[in-house]
Short mmCIF file of the C-alpha atoms (twelve columns), coordinates in Angstrom:
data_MODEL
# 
_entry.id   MODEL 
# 
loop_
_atom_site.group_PDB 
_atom_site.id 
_atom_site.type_symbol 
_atom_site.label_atom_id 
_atom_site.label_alt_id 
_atom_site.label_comp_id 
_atom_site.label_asym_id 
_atom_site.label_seq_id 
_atom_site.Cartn_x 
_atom_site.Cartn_y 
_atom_site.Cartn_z 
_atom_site.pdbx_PDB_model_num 
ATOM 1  C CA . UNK A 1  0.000   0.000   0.000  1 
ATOM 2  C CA . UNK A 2  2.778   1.957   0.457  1 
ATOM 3  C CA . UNK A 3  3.447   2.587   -3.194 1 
ATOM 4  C CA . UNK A 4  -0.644  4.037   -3.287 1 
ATOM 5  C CA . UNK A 5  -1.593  7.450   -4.475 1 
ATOM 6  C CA . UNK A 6  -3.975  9.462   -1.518 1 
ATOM 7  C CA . UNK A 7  -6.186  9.716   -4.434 1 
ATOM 8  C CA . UNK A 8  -6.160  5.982   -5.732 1 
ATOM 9  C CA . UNK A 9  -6.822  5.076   -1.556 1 
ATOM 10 C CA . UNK A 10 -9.575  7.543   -1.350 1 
ATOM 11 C CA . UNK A 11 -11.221 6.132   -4.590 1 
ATOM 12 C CA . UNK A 12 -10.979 2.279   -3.127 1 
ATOM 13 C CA . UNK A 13 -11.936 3.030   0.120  1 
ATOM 14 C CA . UNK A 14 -15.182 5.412   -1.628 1 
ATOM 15 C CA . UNK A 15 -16.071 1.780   -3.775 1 
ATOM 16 C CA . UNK A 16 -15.861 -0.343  0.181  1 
ATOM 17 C CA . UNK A 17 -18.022 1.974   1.804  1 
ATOM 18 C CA . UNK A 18 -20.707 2.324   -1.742 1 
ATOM 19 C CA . UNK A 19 -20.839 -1.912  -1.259 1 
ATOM 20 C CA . UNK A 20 -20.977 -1.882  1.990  1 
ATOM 21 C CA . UNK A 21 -23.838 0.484   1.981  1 
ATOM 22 C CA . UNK A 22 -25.289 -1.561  -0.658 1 
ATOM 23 C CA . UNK A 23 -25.968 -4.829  2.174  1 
ATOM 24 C CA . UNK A 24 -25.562 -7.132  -0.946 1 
ATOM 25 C CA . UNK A 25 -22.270 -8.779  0.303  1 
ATOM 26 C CA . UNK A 26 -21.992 -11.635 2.277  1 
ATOM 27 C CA . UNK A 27 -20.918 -11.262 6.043  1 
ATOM 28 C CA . UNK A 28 -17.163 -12.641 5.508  1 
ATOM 29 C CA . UNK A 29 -16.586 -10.571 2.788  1 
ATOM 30 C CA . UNK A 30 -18.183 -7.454  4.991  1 
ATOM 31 C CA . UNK A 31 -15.682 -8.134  7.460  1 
ATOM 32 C CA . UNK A 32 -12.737 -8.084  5.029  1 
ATOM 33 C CA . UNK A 33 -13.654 -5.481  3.106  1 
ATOM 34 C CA . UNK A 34 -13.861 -3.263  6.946  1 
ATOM 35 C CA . UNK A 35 -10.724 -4.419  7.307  1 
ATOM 36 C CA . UNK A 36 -9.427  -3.252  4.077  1 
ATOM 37 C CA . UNK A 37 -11.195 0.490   4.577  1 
ATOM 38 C CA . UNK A 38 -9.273  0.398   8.267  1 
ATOM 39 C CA . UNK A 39 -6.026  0.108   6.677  1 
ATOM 40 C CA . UNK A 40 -6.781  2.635   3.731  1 
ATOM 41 C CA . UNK A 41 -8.011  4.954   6.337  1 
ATOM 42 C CA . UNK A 42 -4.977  4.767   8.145  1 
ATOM 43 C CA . UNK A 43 -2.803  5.235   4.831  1 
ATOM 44 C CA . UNK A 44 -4.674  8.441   4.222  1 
ATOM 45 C CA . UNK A 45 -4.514  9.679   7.426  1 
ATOM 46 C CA . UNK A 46 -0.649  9.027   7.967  1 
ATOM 47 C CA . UNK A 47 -0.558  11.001  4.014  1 
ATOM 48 C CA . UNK A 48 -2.354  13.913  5.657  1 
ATOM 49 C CA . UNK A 49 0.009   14.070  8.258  1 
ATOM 50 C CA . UNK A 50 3.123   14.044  6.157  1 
ATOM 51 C CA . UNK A 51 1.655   16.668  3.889  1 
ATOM 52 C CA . UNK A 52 0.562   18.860  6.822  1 
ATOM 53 C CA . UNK A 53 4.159   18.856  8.451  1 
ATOM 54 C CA . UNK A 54 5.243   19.548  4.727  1 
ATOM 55 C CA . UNK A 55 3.194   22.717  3.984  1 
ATOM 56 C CA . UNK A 56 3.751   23.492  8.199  1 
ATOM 57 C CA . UNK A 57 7.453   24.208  7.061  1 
ATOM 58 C CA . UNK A 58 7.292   25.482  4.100  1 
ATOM 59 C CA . UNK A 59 5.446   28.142  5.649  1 
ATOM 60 C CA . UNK A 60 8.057   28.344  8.194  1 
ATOM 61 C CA . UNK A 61 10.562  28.971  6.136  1 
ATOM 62 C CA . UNK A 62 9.063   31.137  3.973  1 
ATOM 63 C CA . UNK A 63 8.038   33.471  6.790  1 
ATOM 64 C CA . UNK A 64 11.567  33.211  8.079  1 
ATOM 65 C CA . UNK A 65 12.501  34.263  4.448  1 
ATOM 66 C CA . UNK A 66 10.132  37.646  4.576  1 
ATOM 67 C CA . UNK A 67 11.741  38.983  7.399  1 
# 
């Protein structure tokens, strides 16, 4: 999963939750594909975070550039 795109683990985890929602799938698959949103939810979050400390100094050293 590491080698995702945020994007590419925002679209699978949209397609769990839109079968999920759907209450066609059987209950062993339900419980993989939960697990499987977990760990894309956690990818995305940890992305966030990285990209949020990015833009934090970037802005940090920009202001330290404009004074």
């Amino acid at each position: 999963m590491s080698e995702m795109k945020y994007e590419d683990a925002v679209k699978k985890l949209t397609d769990i939750m839109e079968k999920l929602e759907s209450g066609d799938i059987p209950l062993d698959k339900t419980f993989e594909m939960y697990e499987e949103g977990k760990k894309l939810i956690a990818f995305c979050r940890n992305q966030l975070t990285e990209a949020e400390g990015k833009i934090l100094k970037i802005s940090k050293n920009g202001a330290e550039e404009i004074k």
